[in-house]
C-alpha positions in Angstrom: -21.3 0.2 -29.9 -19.7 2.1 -32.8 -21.9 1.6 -36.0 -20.2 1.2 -39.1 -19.5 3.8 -41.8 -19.5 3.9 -45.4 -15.7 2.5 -46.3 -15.6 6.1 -48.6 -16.3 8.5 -45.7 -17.6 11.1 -47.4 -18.4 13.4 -45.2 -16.6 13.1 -41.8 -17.8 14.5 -38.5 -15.2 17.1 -37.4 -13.8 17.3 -34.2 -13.0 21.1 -32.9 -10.1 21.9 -30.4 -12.0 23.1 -27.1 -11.5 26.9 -27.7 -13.0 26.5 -31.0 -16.7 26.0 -29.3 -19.3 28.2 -28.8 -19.9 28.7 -25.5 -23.7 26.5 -26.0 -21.3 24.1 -27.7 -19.3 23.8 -24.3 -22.4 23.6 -22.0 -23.7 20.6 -24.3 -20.8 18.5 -23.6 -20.5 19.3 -20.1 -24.0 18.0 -19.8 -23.8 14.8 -22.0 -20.2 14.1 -19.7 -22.1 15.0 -16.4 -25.0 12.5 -18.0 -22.6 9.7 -18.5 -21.5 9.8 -14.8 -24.9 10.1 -13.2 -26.4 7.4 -15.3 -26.3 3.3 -13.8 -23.9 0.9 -14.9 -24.8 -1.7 -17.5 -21.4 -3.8 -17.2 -19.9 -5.5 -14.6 -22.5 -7.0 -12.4 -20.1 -9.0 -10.2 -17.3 -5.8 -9.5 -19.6 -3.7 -6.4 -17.1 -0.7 -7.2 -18.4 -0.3 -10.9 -21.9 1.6 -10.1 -22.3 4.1 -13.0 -22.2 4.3 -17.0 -19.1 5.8 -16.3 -17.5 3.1 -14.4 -17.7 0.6 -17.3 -15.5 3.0 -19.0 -13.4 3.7 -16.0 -13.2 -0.3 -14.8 -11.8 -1.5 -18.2 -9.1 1.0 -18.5 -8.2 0.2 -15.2 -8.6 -3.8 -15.4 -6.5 -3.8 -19.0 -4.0 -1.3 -17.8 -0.4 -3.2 -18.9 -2.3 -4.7 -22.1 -3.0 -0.9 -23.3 0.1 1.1 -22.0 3.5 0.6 -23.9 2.3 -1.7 -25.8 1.8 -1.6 -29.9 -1.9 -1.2 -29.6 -2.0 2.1 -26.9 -2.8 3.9 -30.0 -5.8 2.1 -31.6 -7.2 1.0 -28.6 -7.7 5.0 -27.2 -8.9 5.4 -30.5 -11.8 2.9 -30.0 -12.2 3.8 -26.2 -12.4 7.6 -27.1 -14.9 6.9 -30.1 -16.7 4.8 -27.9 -17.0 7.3 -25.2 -18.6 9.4 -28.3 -21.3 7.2 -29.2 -22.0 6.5 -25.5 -22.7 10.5 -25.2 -25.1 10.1 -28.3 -26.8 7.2 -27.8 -27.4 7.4 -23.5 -27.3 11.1 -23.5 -28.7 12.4 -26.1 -25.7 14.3 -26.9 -25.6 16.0 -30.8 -21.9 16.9 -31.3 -18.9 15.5 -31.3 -15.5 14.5 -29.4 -13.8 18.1 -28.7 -10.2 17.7 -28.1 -7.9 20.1 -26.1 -4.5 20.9 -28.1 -2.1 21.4 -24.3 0.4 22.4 -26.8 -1.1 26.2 -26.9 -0.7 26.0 -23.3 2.6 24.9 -22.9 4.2 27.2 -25.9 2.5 30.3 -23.5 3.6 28.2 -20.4 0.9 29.2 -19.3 -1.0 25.9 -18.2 -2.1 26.7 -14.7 -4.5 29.2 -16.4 -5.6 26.9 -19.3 -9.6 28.1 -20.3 -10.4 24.7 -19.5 -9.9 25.2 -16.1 -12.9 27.8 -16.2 -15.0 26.9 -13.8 -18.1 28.4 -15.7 -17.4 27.3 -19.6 -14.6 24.6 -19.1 -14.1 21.6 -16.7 -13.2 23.7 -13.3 -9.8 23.9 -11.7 -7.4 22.6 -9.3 -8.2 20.6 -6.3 -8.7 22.3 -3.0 -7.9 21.6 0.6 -11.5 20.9 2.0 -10.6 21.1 5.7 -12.3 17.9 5.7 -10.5 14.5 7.9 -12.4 12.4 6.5 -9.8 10.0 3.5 -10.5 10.9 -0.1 -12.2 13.6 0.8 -9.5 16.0 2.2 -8.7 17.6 -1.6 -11.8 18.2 -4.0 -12.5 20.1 -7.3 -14.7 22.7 -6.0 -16.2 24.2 -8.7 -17.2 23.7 -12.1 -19.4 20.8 -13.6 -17.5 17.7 -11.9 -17.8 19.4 -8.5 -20.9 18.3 -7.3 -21.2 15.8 -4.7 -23.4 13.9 -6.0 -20.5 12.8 -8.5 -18.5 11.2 -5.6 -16.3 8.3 -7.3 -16.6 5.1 -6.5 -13.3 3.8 -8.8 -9.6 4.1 -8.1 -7.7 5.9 -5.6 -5.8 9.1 -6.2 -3.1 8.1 -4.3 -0.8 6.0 -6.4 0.6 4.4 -2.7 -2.5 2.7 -1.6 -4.1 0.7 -3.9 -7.9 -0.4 -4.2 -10.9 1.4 -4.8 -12.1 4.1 -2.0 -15.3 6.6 -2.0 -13.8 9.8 -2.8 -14.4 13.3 -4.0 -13.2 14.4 -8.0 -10.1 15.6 -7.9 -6.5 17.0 -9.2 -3.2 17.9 -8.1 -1.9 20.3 -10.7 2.5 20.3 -10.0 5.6 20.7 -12.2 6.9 17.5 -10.8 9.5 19.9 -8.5 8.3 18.6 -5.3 6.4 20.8 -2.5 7.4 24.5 -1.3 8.2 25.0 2.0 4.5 25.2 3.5 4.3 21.4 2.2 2.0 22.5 -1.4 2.9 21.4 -4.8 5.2 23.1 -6.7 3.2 23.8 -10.0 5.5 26.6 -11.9 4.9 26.1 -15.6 3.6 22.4 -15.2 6.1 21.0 -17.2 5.3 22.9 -20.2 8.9 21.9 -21.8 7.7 18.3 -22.3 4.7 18.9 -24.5 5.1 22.2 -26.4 5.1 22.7 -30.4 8.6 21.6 -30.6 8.2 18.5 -28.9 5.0 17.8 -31.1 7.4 18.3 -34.5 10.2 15.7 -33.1 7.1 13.3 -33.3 5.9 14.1 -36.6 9.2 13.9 -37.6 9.9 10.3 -37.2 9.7 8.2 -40.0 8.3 4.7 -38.1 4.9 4.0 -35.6 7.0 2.5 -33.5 9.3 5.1 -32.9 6.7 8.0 -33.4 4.4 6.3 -30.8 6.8 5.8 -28.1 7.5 8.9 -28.0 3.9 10.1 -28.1 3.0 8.0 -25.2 5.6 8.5 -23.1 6.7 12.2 -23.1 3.4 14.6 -23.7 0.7 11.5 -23.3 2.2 11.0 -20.0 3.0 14.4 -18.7 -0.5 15.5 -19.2 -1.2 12.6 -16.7 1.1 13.3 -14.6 0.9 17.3 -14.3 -2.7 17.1 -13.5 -2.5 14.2 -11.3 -5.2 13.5 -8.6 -7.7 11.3 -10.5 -5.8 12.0 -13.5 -2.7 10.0 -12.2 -3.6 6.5 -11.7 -4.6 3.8 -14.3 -8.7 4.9 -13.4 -8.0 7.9 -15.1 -10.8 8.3 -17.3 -12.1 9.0 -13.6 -11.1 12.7 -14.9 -13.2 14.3 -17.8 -10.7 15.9 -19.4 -9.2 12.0 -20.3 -11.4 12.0 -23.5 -10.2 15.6 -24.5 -6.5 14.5 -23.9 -6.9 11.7 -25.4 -8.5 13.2 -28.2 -5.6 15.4 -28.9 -3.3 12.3 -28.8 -5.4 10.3 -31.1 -5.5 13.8 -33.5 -1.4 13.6 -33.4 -1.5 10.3 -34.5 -3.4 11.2 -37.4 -1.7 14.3 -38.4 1.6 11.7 -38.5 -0.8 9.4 -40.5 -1.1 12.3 -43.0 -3.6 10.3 -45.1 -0.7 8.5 -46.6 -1.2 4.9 -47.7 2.1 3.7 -46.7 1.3 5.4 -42.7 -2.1 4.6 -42.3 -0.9 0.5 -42.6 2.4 1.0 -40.3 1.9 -0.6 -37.4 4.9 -2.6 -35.3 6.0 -3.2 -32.1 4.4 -5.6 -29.2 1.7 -7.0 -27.8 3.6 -7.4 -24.4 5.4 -5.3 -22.2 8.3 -7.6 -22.0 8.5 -7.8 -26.0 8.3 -11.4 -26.5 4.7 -11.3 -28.7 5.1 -9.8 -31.9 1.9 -7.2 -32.3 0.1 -7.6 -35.9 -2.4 -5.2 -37.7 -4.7 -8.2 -37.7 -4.5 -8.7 -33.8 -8.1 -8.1 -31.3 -7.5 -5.6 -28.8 -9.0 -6.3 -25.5 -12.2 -4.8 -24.1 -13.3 -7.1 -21.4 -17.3 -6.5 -21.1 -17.7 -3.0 -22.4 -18.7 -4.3 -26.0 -20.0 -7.2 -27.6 -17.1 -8.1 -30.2 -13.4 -7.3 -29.7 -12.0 -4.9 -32.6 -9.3 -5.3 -34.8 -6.4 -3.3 -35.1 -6.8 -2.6 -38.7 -10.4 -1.3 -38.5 -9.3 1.5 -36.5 -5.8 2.5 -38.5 -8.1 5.2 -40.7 -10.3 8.1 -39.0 -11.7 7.8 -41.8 -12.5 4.2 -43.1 -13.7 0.9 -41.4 -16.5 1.8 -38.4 -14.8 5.4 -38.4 -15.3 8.8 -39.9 -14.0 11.9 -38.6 -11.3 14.3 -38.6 -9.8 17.0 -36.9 -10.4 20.9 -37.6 -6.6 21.2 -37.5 -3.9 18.6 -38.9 
């Protein structure tokens, strides 16, 4: 999907942390997102669940999950899933900007997540879910306002609840907690959301390490996966991208792994670790990463090392 740059890059796209948008800015990607969900699938024929542009995304995340997560290629995998999500906005929804990306770190050194802007239900992606009143299953705790609210955007992929597995109609939603269990009346604890996990001083442990391997353990498995895991709902399980603010999160992650990268030669070639979760294939630069249907031609590790060489060219408005 991606179409290939000039190897010089000279004059990258820049993607802007959410709060540096205008407020038109906003509403255009909203729209493009809300495009991408309402349009009909083009992968997939034989899987009933997959039924929207979205799904193709959603289904391949999900179907590749242990080939993506801890694993050597989590990094420059999201990297081409998050780019592709881009191009998809531009090319099937007519969509003029670029990827946005949401630094949680402001949040968390405020510890003030729970009133992150992008939970503005006018000008950001809406809030926490909400008891509906409803008996009816997947439909008992919805996002009731903002963009992603409408019912028209019922989901078709995954199941919020981690327990029951399989695909279930349900409504968009999300569970913000701090991982401290439920209050007394039975609600989610929420306090600061776990803000210790992915402030600015976690952040500078990770820049601070001198390997991939180390750096991107770390990445993936303290503030990558909190994010996850504080928002929860459709945010928790491997059809995550179910959630819009995936590609934002995502974004931030893939803009950490560049700031590591620093433009320096040596950085933007390390690459280690394994193919496999139980470490017995070595992982290569020169290895394809998996897509399943979603493109026509597997990518290499080593075309997406650079933002800005091979079929990329960006960068981020802060490093």
């Amino acid at each position: 999907m991606a179409a290939a740059t000039s190897a010089l890059c000279s004059n990258p796209a820049v993607r802007k942390e959410w709060r540096e948008l205008t407020d038109t800015e906003k509403a255009e990607y909203l729209r493009a997102a809300v495009c991408l969900r309402e349009l009909p699938k083009a992968k997939y024929a034989e899987i009933d669940a997959v039924t929207t542009r979205m799904d193709d995304l959603v289904y391949t995340h999900y179907a590749l999950n242990t080939e993506i997560h801890f694993v050597a290629t989590f990094l420059p995998w999201h990297r081409w899933y998050v780019k592709l999500h881009e191009d998809l906005l531009r090319t099937e929804c007519g969509f003029n900007g670029t990827q946005p990306y949401w630094d949680w770190s402001i949040e968390a050194d405020a510890k003030d997540m729970p009133n992150s802007p992008l939970f503005d239900p006018v000008t950001g992606f809406g809030g926490n879910g909400k008891s509906t009143g409803s008996n009816e299953p997947g439909f008992q705790r919805c996002v009731v306002d903002g963009p992603f609210a409408n019912t028209n955007l019922t989901l078709g992929m995954g199941w919020p609840n981690l327990n029951d597995p399989g695909d279930r109609l349900h409504c968009f939603t999300r569970a913000f907690n701090g991982g401290e269990g439920n209050d007394e009346n039975g609600d989610l604890i929420i306090g600061d959301m776990q803000s210790s996990a992915y402030n600015s001083k976690v952040m500078n442990t990770i820049y601070g390490f001198e390997k991939f391997s180390e750096m991107a353990n770390m990445l993936e498995g303290l503030p990558h996966a909190q994010i996850h895991s504080i928002i929860f709902g459709d945010m928790g399980p491997a059809t995550s991208p179910n959630e819009p603010l995936f590609f934002l999160h995502h974004g931030n992650v893939d803009r950490a792994w560049a700031k590591w990268q620093g433009r320096n030669a040596t950085r933007l070639a390390d690459y280690s670790g394994f193919q496999d979760r139980n470490k017995v294939i070595a992982a290569s630069i020169n290895d394809a990463m998996p897509i399943l249907e979603l493109d026509d031609t597997e990518p290499i590790v080593r075309d997406y090392m650079d933002i800005q060489g091979g079929p990329l060219c960006y960068t981020y408005s802060s490093m």
